[in-house]
BALOBA-1460 file (C-alpha; in Angstrom, 3 decimals):
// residues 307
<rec num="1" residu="x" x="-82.351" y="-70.474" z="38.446"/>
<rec num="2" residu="x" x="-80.620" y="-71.335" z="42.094"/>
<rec num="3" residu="x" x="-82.896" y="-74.124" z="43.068"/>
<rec num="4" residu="x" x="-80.522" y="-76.645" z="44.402"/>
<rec num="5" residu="x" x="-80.085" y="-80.073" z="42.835"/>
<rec num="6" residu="x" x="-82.025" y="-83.265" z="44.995"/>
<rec num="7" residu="x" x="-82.991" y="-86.328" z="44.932"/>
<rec num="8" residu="x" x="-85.716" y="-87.033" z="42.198"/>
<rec num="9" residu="x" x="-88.972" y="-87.803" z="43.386"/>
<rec num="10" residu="x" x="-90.846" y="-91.307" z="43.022"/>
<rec num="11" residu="x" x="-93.578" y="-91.533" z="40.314"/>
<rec num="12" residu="x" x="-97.076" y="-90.825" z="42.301"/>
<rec num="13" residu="x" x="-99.387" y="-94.466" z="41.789"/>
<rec num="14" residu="x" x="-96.705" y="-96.092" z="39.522"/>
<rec num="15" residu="x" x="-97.565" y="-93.652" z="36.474"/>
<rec num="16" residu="x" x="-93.824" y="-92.168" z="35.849"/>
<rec num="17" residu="x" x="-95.588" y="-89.998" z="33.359"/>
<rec num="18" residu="x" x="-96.712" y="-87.570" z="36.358"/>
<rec num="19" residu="x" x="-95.491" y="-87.244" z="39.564"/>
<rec num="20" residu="x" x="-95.542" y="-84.287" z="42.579"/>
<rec num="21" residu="x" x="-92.262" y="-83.069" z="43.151"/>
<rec num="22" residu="x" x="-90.764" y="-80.333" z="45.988"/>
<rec num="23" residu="x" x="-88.223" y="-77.669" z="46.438"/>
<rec num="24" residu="x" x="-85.589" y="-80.324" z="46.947"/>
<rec num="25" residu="x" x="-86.458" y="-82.758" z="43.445"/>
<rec num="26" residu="x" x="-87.201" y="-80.068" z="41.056"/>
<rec num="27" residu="x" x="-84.062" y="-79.639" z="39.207"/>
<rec num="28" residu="x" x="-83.691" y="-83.700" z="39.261"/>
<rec num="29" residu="x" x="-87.768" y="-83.820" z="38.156"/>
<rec num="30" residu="x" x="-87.739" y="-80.823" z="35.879"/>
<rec num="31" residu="x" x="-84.948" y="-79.196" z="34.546"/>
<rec num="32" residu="x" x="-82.514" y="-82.378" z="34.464"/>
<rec num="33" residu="x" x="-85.658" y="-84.894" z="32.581"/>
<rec num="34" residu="x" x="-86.628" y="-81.871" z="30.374"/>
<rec num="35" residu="x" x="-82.991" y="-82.243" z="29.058"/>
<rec num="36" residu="x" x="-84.226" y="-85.413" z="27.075"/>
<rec num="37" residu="x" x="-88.320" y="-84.769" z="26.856"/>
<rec num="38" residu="x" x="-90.709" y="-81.627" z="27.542"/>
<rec num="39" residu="x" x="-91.772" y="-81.517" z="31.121"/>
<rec num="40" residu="x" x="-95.125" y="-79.539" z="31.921"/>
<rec num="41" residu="x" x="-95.086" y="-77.753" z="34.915"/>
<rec num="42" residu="x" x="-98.696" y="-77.651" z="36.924"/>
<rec num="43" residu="x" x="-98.657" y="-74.743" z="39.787"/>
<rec num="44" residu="x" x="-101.274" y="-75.531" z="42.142"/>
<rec num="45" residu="x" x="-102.786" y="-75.374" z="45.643"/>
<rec num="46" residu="x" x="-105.559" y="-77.892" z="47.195"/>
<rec num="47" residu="x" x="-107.650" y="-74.466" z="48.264"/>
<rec num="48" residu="x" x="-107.472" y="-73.439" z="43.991"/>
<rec num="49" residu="x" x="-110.957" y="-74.432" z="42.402"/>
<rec num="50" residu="x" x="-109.870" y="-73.991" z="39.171"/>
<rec num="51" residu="x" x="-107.053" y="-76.102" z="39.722"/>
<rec num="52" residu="x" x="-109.245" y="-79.139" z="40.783"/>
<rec num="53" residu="x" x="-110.520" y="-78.925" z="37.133"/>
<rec num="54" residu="x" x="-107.756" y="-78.088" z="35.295"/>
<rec num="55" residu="x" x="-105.269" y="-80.922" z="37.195"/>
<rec num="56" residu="x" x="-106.856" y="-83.650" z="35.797"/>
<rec num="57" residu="x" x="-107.248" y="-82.565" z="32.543"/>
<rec num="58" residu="x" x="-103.549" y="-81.987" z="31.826"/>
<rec num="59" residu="x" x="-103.086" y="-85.739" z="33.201"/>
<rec num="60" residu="x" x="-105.232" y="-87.004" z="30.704"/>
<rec num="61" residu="x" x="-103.742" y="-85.477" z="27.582"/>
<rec num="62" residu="x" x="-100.548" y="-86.437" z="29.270"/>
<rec num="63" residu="x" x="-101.129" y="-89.796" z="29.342"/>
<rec num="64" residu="x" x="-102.733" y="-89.653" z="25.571"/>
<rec num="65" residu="x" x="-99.464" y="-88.203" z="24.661"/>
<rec num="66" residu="x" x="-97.930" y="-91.914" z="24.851"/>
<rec num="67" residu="x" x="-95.028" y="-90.583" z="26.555"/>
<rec num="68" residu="x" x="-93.978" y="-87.602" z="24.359"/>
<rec num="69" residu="x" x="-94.320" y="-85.178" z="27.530"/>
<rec num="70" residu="x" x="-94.561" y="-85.816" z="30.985"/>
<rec num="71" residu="x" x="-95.857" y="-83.553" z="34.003"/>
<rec num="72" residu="x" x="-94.791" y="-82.879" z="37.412"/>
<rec num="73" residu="x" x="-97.378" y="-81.164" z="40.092"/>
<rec num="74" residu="x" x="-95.876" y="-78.590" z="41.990"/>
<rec num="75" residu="x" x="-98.031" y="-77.262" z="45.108"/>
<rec num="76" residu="x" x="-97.140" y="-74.105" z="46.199"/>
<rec num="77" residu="x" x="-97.884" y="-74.003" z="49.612"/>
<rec num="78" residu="x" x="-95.127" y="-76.535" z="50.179"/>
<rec num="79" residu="x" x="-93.020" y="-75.151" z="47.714"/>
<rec num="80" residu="x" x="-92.922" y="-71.429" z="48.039"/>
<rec num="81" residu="x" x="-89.599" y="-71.163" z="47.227"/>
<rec num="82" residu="x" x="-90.328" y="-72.362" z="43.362"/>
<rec num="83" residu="x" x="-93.275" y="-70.510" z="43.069"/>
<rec num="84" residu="x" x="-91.377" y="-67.180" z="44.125"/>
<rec num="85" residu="x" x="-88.399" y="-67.874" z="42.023"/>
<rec num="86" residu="x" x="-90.625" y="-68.501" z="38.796"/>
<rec num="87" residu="x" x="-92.734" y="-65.740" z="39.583"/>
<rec num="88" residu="x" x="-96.096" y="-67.218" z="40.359"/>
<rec num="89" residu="x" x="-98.453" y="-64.571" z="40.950"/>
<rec num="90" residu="x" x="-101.554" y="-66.542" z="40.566"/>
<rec num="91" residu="x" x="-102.858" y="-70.255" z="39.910"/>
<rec num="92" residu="x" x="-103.551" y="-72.421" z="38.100"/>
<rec num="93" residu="x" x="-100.117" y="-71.518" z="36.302"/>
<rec num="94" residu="x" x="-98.697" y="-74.301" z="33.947"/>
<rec num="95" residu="x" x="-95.091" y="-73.919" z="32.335"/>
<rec num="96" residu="x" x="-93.345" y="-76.024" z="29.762"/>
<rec num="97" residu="x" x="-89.945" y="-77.108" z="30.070"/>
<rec num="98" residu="x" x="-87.631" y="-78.041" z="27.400"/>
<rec num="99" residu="x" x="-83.464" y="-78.290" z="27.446"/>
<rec num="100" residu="x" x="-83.944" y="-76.965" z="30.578"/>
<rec num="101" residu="x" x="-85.681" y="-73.755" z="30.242"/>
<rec num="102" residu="x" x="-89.054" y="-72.482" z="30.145"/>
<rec num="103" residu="x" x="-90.346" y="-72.202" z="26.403"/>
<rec num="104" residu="x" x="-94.487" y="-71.670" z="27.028"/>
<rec num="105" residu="x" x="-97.387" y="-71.772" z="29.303"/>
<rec num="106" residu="x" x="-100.395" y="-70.520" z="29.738"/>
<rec num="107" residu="x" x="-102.145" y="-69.108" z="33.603"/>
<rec num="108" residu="x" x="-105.990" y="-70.065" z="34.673"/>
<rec num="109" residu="x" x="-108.065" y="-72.759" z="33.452"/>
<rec num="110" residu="x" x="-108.303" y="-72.934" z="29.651"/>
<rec num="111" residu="x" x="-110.603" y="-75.510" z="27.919"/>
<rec num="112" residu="x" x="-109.879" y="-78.735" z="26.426"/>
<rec num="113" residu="x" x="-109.287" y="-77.547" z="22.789"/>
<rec num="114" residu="x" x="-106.339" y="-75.386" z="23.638"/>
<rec num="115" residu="x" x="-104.533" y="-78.314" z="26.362"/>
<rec num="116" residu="x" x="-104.425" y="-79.963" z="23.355"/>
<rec num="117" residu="x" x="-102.949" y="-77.680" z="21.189"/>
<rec num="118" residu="x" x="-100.572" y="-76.739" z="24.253"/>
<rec num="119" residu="x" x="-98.986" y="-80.438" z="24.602"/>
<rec num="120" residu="x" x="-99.409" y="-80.931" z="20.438"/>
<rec num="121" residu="x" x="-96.633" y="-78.376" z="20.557"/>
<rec num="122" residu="x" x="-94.487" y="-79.703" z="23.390"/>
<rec num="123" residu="x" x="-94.363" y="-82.959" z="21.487"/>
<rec num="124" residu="x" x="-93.699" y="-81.354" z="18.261"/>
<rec num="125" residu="x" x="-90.901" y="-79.443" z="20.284"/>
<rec num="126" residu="x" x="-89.572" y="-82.650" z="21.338"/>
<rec num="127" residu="x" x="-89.198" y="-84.650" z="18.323"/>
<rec num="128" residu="x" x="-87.269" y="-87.742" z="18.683"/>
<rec num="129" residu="x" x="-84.730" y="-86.647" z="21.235"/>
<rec num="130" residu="x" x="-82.609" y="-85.489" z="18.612"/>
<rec num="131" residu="x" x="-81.987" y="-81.620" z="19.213"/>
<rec num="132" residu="x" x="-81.734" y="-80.664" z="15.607"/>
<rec num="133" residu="x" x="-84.058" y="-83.486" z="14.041"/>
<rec num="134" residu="x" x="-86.715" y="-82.609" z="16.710"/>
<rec num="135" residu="x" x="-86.611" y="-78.561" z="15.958"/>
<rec num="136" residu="x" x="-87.055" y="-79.759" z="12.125"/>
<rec num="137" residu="x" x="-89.977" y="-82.022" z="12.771"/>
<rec num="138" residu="x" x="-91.086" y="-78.556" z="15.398"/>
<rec num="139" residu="x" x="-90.757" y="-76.032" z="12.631"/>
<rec num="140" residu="x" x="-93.366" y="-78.522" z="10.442"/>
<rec num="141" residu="x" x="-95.727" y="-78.842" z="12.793"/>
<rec num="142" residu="x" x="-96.062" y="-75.449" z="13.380"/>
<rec num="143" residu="x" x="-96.682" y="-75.213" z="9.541"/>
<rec num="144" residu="x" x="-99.295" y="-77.642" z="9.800"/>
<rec num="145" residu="x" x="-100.823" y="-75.570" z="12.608"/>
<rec num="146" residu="x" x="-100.783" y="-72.280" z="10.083"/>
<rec num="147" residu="x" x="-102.300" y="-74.265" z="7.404"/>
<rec num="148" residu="x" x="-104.898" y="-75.836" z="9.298"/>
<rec num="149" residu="x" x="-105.854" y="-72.159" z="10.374"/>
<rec num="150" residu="x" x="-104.505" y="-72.128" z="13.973"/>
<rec num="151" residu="x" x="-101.859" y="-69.399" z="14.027"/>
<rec num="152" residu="x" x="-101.958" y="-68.188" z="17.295"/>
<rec num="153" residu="x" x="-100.813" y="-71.974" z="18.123"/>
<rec num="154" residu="x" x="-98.045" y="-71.746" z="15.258"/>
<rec num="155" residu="x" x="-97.158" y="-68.416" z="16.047"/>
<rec num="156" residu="x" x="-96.176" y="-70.336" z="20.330"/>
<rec num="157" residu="x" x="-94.892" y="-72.729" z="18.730"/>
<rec num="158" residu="x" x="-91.947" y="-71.027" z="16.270"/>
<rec num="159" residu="x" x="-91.554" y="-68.556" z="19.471"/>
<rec num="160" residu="x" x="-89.977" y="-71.651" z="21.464"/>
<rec num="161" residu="x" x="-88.486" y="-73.041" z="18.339"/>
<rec num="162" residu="x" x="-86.668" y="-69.351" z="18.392"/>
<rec num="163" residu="x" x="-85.220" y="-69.546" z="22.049"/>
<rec num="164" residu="x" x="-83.496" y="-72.308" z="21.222"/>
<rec num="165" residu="x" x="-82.501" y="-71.559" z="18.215"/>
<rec num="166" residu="x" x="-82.544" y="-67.747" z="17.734"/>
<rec num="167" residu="x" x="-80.861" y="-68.058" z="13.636"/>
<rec num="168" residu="x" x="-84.057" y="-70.846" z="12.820"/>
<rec num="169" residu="x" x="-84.629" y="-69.374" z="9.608"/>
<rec num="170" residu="x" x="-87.699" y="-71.251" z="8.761"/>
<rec num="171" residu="x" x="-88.543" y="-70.198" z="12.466"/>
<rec num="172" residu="x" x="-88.148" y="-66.906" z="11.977"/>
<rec num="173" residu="x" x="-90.370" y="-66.104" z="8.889"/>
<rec num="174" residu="x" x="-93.228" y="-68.719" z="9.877"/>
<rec num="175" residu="x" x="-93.913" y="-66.539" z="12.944"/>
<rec num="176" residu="x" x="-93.792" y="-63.551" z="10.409"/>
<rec num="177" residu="x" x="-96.559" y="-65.093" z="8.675"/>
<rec num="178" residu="x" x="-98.168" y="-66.643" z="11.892"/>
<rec num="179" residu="x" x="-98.129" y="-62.917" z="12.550"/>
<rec num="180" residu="x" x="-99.643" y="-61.929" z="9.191"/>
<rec num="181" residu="x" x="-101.924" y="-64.561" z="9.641"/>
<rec num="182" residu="x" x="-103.446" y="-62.943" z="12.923"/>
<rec num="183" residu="x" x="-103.668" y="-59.405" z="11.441"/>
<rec num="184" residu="x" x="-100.694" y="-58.072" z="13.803"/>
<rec num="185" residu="x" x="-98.776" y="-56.203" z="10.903"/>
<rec num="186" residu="x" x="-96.649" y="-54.349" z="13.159"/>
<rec num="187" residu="x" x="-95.643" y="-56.853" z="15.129"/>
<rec num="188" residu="x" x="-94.822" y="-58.915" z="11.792"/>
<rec num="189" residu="x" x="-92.229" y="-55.755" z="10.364"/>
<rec num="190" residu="x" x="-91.041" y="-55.687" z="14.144"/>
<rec num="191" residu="x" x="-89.837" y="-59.257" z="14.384"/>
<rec num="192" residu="x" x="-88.654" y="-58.865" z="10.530"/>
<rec num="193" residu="x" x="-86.430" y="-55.721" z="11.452"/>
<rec num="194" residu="x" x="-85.416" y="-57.640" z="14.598"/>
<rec num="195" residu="x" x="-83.717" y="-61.435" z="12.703"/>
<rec num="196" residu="x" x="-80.236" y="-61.134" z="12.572"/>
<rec num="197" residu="x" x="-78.500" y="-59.500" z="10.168"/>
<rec num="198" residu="x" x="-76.629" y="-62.710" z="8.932"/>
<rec num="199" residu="x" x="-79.795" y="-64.494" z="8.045"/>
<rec num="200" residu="x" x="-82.216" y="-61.465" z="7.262"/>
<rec num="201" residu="x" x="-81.259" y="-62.140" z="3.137"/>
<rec num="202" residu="x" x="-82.553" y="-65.598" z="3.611"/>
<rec num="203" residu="x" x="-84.943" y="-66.603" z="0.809"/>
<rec num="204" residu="x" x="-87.625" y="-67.842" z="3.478"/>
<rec num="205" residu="x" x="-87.215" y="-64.212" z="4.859"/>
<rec num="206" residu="x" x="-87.701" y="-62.272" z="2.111"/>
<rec num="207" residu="x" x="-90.950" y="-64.118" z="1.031"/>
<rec num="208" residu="x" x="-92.145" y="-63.415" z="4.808"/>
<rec num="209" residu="x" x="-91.277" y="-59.876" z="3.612"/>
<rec num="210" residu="x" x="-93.553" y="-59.620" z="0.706"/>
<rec num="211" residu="x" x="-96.534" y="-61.446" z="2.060"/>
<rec num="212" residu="x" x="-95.951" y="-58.545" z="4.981"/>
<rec num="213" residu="x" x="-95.839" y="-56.169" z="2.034"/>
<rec num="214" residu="x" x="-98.580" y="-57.483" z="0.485"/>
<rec num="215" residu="x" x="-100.542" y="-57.761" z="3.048"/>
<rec num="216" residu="x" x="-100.468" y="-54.090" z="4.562"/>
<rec num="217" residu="x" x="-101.887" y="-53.274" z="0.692"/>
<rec num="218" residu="x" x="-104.804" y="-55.767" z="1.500"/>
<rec num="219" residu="x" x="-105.625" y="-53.625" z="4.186"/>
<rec num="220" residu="x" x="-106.936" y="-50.680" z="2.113"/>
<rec num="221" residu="x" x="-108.249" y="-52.571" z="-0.946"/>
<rec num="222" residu="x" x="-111.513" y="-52.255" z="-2.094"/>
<rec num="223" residu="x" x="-114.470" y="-54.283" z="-3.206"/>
<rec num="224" residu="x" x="-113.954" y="-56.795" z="-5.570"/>
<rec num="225" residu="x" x="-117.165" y="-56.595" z="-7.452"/>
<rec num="226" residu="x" x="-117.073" y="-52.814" z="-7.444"/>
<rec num="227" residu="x" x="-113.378" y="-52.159" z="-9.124"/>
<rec num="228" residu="x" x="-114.811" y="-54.850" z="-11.632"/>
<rec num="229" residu="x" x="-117.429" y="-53.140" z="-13.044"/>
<rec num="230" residu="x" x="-114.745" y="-50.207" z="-13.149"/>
<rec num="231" residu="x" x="-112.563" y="-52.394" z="-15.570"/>
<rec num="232" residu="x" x="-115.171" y="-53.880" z="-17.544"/>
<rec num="233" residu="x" x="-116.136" y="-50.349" z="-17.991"/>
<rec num="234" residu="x" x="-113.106" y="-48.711" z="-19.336"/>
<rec num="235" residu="x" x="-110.419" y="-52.069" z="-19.747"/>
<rec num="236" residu="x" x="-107.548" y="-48.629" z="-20.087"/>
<rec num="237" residu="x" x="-108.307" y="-47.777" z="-16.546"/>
<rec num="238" residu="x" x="-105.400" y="-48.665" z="-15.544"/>
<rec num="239" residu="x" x="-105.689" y="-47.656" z="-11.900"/>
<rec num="240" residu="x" x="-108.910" y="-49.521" z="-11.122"/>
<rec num="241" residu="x" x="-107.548" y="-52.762" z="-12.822"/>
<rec num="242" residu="x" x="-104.165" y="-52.627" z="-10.294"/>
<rec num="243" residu="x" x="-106.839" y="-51.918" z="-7.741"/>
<rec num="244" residu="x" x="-108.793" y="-54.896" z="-8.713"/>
<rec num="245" residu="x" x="-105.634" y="-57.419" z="-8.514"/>
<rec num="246" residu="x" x="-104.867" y="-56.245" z="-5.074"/>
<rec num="247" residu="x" x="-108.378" y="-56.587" z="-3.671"/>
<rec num="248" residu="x" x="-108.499" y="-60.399" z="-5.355"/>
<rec num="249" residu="x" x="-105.209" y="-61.000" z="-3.742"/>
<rec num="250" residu="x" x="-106.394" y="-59.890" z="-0.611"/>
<rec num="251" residu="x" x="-109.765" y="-62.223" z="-0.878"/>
<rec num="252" residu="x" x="-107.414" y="-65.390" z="-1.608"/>
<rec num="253" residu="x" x="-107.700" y="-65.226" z="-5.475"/>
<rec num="254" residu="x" x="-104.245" y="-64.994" z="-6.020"/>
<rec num="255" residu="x" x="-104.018" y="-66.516" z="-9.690"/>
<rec num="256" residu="x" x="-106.501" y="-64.342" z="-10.758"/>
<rec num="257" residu="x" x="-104.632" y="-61.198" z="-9.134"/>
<rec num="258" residu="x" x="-101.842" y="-62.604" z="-11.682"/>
<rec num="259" residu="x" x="-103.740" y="-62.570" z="-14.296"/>
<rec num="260" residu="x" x="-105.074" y="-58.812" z="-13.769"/>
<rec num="261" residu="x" x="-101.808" y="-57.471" z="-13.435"/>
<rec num="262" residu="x" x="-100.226" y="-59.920" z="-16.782"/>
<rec num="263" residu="x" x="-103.360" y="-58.082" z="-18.473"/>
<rec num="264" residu="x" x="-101.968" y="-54.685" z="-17.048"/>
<rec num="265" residu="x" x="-98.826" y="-55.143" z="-17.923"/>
<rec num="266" residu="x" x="-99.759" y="-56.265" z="-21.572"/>
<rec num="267" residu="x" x="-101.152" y="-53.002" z="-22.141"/>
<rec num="268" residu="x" x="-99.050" y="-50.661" z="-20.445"/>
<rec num="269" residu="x" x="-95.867" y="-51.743" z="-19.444"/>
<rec num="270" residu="x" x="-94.447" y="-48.390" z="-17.967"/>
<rec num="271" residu="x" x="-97.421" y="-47.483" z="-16.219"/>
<rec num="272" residu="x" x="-97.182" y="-45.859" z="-12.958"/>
<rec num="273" residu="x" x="-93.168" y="-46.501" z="-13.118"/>
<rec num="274" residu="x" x="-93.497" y="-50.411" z="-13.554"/>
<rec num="275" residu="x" x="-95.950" y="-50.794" z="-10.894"/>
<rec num="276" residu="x" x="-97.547" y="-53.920" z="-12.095"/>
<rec num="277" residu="x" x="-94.450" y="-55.480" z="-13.194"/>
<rec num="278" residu="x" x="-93.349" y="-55.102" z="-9.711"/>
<rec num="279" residu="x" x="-96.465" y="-55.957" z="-8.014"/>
<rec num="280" residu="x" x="-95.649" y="-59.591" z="-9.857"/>
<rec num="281" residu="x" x="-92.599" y="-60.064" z="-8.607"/>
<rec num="282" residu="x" x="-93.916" y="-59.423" z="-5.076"/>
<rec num="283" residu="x" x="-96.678" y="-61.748" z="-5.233"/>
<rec num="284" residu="x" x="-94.264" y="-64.276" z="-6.782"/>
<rec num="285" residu="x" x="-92.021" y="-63.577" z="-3.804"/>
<rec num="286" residu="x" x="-94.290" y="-64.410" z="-1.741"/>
<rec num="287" residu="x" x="-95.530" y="-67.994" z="-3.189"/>
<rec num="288" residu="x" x="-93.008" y="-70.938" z="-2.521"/>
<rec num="289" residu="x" x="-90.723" y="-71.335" z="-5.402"/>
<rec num="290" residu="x" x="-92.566" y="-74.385" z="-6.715"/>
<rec num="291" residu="x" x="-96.430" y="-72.671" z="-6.900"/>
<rec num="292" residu="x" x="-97.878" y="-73.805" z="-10.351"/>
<rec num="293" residu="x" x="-99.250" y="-69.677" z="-9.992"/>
<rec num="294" residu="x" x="-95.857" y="-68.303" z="-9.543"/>
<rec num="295" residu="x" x="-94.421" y="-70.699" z="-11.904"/>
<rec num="296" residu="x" x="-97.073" y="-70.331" z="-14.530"/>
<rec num="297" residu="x" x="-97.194" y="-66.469" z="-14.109"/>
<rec num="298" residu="x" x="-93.439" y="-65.758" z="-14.645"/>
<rec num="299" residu="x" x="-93.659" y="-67.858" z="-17.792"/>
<rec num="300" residu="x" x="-96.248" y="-65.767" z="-19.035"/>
<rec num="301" residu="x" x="-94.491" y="-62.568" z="-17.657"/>
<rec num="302" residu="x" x="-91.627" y="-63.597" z="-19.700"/>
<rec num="303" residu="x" x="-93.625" y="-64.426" z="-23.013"/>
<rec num="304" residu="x" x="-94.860" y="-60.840" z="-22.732"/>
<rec num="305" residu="x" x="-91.404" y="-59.388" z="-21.760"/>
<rec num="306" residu="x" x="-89.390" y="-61.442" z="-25.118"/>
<rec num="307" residu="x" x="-92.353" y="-60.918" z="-27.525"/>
């Protein structure tokens, strides 16, 4: 960026939350307060409809913020030379700034719901001004995004927690499973294959790895109800009972997956080359180290193992 460094601009109406700023205040309005809190950027034009709408809806979840993030209005007729060197091709265009560098944004009007989400992130980015405290407090919010079924949101938000800090472990494999999470498989194994070989052993990493593993086998399972009547059936068919724990895994009924495959096991340890005895291990890769499943299940795994 060669925008040259002026004088800041004074807060519009007394509200230093958001202000209009110009070629010549930018760096001292933007880049220089983003330094210390996330700045959101709002590209407009008085002759944008759009932008009439969306304007005052950003101020408004500013100003709920509390003064978490703050927002500067950039028009572009008056400042072409921002707009060209950020590459504005089209308004209403809002970017977030943090540490001095772009980390998200979205183009046209978007409803309330997803403003929301938008600055929820820039505050979580923020934290308490403290670089590493606030990427801590970032990476669980994001979590809490995933958990709470948003992971296009989480998946944003560990993105910006990344360009800051590209060897973010937890980072790294919650946008793996923000990934997972919205069904992009190949995008998951891409961003796996691309971490950095220093941290790509980390624990967090190879869990992201098996629910990635684990997943792409969800794809292709079959009906619950159908493989069951297969097992209740014939109980030795083997196949249709491994089948069975990988289509209850894949419908969220995890423990009972375990259980299936403990039964499996039981019966026939060396079938298929170990297969169920490693299909354990990768869905207890996959839980956190403290799930009462994957804690209860390699207990029982054992007690089978040492009879």
């Amino acid at each position: 960026m060669v925008i040259e460094l002026g004088a800041a601009s004074q807060p519009q109406g007394g509200d230093d939350l958001i202000k209009d700023t110009t070629e010549a205040t930018f760096m001292a309005d933007v880049v220089d307060v983003s330094q210390d809190i996330p700045v959101i950027v709002d590209f407009w034009a008085p002759w944008c409809g759009p932008c009439k709408t969306l304007g005052p809806m950003l101020e408004d979840a500013v100003r709920a913020a509390g003064g978490k993030v703050k927002m500067v209005k950039v028009d572009i007729d008056r400042s072409q030379q921002i707009a060209a060197q950020l590459r504005i091709q089209s308004i209403p265009t809002v970017y977030a700034f943090h540490k001095g560098q772009p980390v998200d944004g979205f183009q046209g009007a978007v409803p309330g719901s997803e403003i929301k989400a938008f600055v929820d992130r820039l505050i979580a980015l923020g934290g308490n001004g403290e670089e590493g405290d606030g990427l801590a407090e970032a990476v669980v919010a994001a979590e809490e995004m995933l958990e709470q079924g948003a992971p296009e949101d989480a998946a944003q938000t560990f993105q910006a927690i990344l360009a800051e800090d590209p060897l973010n472990v937890a980072a790294h494999a919650g946008f793996v499973r923000a990934l997972i999470a919205l069904g992009d498989l190949d995008q998951a194994e891409a961003a796996l294959n691309g971490v950095d070989a220093s941290i790509s052993r980390a624990p967090e990493l190879e869990a992201a790895h098996a629910q990635l593993q684990l997943a792409r086998q969800a794809a292709d399972a079959g009906p619950v109800d159908e493989l069951r009547a297969r097992v209740e059936a014939d109980p030795e068919d083997h196949r249709s009972r491994f089948d069975l724990a990988q289509a209850l895994y894949a419908n969220g009924r995890t423990e009972e997956a375990v259980d299936e495959l403990l039964d499996l096991f039981r019966r026939d340890r060396e079938w298929n080359d170990g297969a169920a005895r490693a299909q354990l291990f990768t869905i207890f890769d996959a839980l956190p180290p403290k799930d009462p499943v994957a804690l209860k299940g390699r207990r029982r795994l054992s007690s089978i193992i040492f009879a």
